[in-house]
C-alpha atoms as an extended CHARMM CRD file, in Angstrom:
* protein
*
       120  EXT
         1         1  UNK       CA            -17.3920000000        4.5350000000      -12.8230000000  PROA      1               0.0000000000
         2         2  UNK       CA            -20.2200000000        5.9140000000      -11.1540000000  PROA      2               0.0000000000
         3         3  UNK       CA            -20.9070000000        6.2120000000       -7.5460000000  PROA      3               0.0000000000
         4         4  UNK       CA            -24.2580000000        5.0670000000       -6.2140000000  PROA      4               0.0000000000
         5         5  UNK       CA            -25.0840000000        5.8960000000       -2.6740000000  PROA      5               0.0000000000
         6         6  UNK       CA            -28.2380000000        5.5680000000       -0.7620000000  PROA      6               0.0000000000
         7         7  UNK       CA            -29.2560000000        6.8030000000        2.7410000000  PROA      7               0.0000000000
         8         8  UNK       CA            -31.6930000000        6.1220000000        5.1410000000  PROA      8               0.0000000000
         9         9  UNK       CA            -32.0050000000        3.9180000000        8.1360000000  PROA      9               0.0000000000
        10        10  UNK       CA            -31.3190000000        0.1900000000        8.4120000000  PROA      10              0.0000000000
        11        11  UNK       CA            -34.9660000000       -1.2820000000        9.0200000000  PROA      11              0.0000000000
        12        12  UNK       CA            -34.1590000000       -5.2870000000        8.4130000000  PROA      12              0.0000000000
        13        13  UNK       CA            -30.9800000000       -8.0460000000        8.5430000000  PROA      13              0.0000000000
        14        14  UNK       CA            -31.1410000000      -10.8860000000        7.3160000000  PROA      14              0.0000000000
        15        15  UNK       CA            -29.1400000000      -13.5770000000        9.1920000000  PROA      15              0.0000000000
        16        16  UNK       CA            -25.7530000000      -14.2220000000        7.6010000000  PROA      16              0.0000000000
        17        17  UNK       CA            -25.0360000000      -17.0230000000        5.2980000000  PROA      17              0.0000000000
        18        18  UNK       CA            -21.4160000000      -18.6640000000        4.9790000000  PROA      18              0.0000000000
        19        19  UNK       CA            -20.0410000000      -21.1690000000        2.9100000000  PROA      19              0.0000000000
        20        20  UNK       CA            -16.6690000000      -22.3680000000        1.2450000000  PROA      20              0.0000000000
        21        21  UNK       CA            -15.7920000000      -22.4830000000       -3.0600000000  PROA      21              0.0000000000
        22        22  UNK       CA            -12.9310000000      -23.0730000000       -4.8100000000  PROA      22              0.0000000000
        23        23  UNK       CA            -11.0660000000      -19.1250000000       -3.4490000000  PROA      23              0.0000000000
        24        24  UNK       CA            -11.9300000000      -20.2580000000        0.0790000000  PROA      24              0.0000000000
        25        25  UNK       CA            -14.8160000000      -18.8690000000        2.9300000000  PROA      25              0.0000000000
        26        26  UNK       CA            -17.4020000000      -16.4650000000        2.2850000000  PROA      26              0.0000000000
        27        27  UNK       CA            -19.9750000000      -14.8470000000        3.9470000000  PROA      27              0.0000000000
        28        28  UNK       CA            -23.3570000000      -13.0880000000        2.7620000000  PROA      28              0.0000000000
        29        29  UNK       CA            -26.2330000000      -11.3810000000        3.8270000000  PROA      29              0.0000000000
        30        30  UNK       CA            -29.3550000000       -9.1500000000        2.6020000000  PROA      30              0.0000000000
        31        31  UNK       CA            -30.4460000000       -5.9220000000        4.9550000000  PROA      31              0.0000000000
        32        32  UNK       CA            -32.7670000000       -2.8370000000        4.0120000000  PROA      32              0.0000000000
        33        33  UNK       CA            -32.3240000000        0.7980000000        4.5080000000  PROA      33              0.0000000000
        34        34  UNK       CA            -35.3240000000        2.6460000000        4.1780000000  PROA      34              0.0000000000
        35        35  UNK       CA            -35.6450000000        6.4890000000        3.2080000000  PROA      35              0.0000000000
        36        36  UNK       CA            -35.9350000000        8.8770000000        6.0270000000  PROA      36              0.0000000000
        37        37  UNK       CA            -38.9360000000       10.6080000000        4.0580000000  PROA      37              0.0000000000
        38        38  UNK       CA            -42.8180000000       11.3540000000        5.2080000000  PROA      38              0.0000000000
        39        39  UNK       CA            -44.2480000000       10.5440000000        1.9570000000  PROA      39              0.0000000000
        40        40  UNK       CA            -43.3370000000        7.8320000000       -0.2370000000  PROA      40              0.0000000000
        41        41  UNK       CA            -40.1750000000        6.7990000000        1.5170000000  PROA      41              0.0000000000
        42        42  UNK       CA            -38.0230000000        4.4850000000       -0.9150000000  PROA      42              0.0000000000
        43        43  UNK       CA            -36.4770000000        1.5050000000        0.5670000000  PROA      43              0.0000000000
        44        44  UNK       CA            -32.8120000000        0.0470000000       -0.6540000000  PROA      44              0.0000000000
        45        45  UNK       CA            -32.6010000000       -4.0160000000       -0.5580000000  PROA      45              0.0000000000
        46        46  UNK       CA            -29.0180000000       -4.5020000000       -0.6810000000  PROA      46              0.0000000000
        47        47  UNK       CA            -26.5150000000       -7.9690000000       -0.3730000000  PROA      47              0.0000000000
        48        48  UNK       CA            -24.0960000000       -7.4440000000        1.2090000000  PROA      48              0.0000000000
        49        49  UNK       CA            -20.4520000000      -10.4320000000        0.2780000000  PROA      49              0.0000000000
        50        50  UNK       CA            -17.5540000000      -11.0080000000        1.6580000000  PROA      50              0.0000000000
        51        51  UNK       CA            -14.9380000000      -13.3280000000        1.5800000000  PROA      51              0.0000000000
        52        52  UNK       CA            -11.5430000000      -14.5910000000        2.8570000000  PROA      52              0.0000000000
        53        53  UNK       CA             -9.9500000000      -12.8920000000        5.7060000000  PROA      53              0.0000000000
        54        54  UNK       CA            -12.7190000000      -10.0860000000        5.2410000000  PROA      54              0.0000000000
        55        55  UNK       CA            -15.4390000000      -12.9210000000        6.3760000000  PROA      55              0.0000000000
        56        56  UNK       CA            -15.3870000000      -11.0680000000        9.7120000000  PROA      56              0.0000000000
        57        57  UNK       CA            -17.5160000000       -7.7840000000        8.6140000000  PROA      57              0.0000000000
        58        58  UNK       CA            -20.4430000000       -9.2950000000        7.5210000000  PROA      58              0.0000000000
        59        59  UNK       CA            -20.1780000000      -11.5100000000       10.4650000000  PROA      59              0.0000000000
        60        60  UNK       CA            -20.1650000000       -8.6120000000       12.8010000000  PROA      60              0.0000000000
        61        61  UNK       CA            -22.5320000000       -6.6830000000       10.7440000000  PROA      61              0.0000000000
        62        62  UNK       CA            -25.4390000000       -6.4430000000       12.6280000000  PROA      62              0.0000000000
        63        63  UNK       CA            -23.5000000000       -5.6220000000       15.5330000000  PROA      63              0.0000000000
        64        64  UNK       CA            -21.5470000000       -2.6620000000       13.9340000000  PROA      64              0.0000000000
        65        65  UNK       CA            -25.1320000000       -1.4040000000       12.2850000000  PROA      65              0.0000000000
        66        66  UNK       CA            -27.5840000000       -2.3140000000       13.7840000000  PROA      66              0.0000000000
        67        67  UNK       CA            -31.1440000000       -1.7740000000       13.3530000000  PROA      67              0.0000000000
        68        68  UNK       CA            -32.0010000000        1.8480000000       13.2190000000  PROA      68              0.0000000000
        69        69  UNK       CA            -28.5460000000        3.0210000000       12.5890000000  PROA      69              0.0000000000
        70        70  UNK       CA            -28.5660000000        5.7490000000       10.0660000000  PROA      70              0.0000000000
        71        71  UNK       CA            -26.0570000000        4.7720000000        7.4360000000  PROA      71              0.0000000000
        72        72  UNK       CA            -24.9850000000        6.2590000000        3.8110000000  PROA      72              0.0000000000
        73        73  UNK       CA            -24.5310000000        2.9900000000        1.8770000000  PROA      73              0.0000000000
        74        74  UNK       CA            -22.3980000000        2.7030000000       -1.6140000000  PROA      74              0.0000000000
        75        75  UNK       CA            -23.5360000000        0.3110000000       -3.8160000000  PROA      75              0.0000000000
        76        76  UNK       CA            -22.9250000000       -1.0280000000       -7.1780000000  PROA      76              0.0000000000
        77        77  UNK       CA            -25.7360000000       -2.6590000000       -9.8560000000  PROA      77              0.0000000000
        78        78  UNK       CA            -24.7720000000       -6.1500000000      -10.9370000000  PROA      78              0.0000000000
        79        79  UNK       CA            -26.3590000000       -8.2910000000      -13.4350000000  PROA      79              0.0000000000
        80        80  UNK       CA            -25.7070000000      -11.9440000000      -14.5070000000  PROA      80              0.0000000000
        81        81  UNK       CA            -26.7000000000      -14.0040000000      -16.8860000000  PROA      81              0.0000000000
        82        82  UNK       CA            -27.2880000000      -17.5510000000      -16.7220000000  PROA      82              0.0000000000
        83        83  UNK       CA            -29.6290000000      -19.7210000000      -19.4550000000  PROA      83              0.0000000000
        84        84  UNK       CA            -30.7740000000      -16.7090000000      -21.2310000000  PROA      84              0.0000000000
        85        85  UNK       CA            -32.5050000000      -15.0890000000      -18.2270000000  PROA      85              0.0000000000
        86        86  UNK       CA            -30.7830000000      -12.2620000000      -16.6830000000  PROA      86              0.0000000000
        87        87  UNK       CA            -30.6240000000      -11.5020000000      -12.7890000000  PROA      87              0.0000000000
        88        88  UNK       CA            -29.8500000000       -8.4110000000      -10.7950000000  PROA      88              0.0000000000
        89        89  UNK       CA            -28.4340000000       -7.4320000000       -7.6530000000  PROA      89              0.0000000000
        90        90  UNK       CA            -27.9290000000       -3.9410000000       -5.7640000000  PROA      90              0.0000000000
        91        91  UNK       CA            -24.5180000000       -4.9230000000       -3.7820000000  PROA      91              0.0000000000
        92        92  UNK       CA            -23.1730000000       -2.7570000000       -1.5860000000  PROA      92              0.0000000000
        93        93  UNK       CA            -19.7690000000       -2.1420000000       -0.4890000000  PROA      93              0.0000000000
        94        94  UNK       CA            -19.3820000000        0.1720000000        1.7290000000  PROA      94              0.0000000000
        95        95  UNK       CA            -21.5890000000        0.6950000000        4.9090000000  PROA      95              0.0000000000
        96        96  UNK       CA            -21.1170000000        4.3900000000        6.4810000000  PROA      96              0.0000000000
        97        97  UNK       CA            -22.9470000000        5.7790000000        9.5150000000  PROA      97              0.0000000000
        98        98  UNK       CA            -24.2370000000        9.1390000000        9.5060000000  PROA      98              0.0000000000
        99        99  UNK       CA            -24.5490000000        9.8020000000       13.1400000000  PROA      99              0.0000000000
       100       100  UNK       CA            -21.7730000000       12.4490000000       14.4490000000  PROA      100             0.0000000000
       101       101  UNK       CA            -22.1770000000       10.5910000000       17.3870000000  PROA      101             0.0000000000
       102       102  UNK       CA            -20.1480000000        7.5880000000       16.0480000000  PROA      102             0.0000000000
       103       103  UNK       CA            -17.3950000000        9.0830000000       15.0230000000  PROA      103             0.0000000000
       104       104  UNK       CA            -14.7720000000        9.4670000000       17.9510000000  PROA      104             0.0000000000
       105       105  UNK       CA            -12.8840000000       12.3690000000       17.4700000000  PROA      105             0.0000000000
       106       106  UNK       CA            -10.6900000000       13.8820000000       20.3160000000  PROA      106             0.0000000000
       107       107  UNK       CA             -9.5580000000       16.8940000000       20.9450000000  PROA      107             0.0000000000
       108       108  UNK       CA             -7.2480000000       17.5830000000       23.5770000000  PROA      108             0.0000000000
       109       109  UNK       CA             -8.1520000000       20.8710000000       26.6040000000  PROA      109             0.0000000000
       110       110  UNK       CA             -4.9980000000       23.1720000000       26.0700000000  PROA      110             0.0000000000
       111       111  UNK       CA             -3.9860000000       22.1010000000       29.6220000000  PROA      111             0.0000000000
       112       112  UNK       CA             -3.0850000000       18.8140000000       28.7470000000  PROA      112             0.0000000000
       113       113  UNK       CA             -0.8810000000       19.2320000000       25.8810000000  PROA      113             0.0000000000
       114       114  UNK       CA              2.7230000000       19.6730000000       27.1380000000  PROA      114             0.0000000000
       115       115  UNK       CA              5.5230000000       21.2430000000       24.4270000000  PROA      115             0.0000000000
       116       116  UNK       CA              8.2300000000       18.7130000000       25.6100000000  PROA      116             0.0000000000
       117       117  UNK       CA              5.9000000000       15.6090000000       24.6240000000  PROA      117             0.0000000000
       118       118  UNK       CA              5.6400000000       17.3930000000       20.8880000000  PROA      118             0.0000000000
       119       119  UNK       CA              7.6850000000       15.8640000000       18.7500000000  PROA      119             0.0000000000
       120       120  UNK       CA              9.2520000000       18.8410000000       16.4580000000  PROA      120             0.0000000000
């Protein structure tokens, strides 16, 4: 299978949209992530579906990412058909943000680490 990503800044949410079927709750919602380019910047429209016990991250979506959050997003293509017309949709799966400032690594002084409190 192959891989789609695209990356650029988040530059719209849409407000989320929940409902119940047959499986149980969902939740949806559209955002765009535009091209950090000069010149012809391209801009992603992506959905964005969850479901079940998973409801909560597109809940909290727009708090996680919000607007202007650099993000790598992975997406896949889907197409339906329904009455002989076919309709597409770029959803994505997988929100990352680029920032090194988000990510909360932490690394210990040498002071602090005492050999009794390692455990081999």
């Amino acid at each position: 299978m192959n891989e789609l990503k695209f990356t650029g800044k988040i530059t719209h949410i849409e407000e989320v949209k929940t409902g119940e079927s047959a499986k149980g709750s969902w939740a949806t919602l559209k955002f765009q992530v535009t091209e950090d380019k000069e010149e012809y910047p391209q801009v992603g429209n992506f959905s964005y579906f969850k479901n079940g016990e998973n409801i909560k991250y597109a809940n909290d979506f727009a708090k996680m990412n919000p607007v202007g959050t650099e993000v790598v997003v992975t997406f896949n293509l889907k197409t339906s058909e329904w009455q002989g017309k076919y309709y597409g949709d770029v959803s994505a799966w997988k929100v990352e943000k680029v920032n090194a400032e988000d990510t909360q690594e932490v690394e210990l002084p040498e002071e602090d680490i005492n050999p009794e409190d390692i455990p081999f």
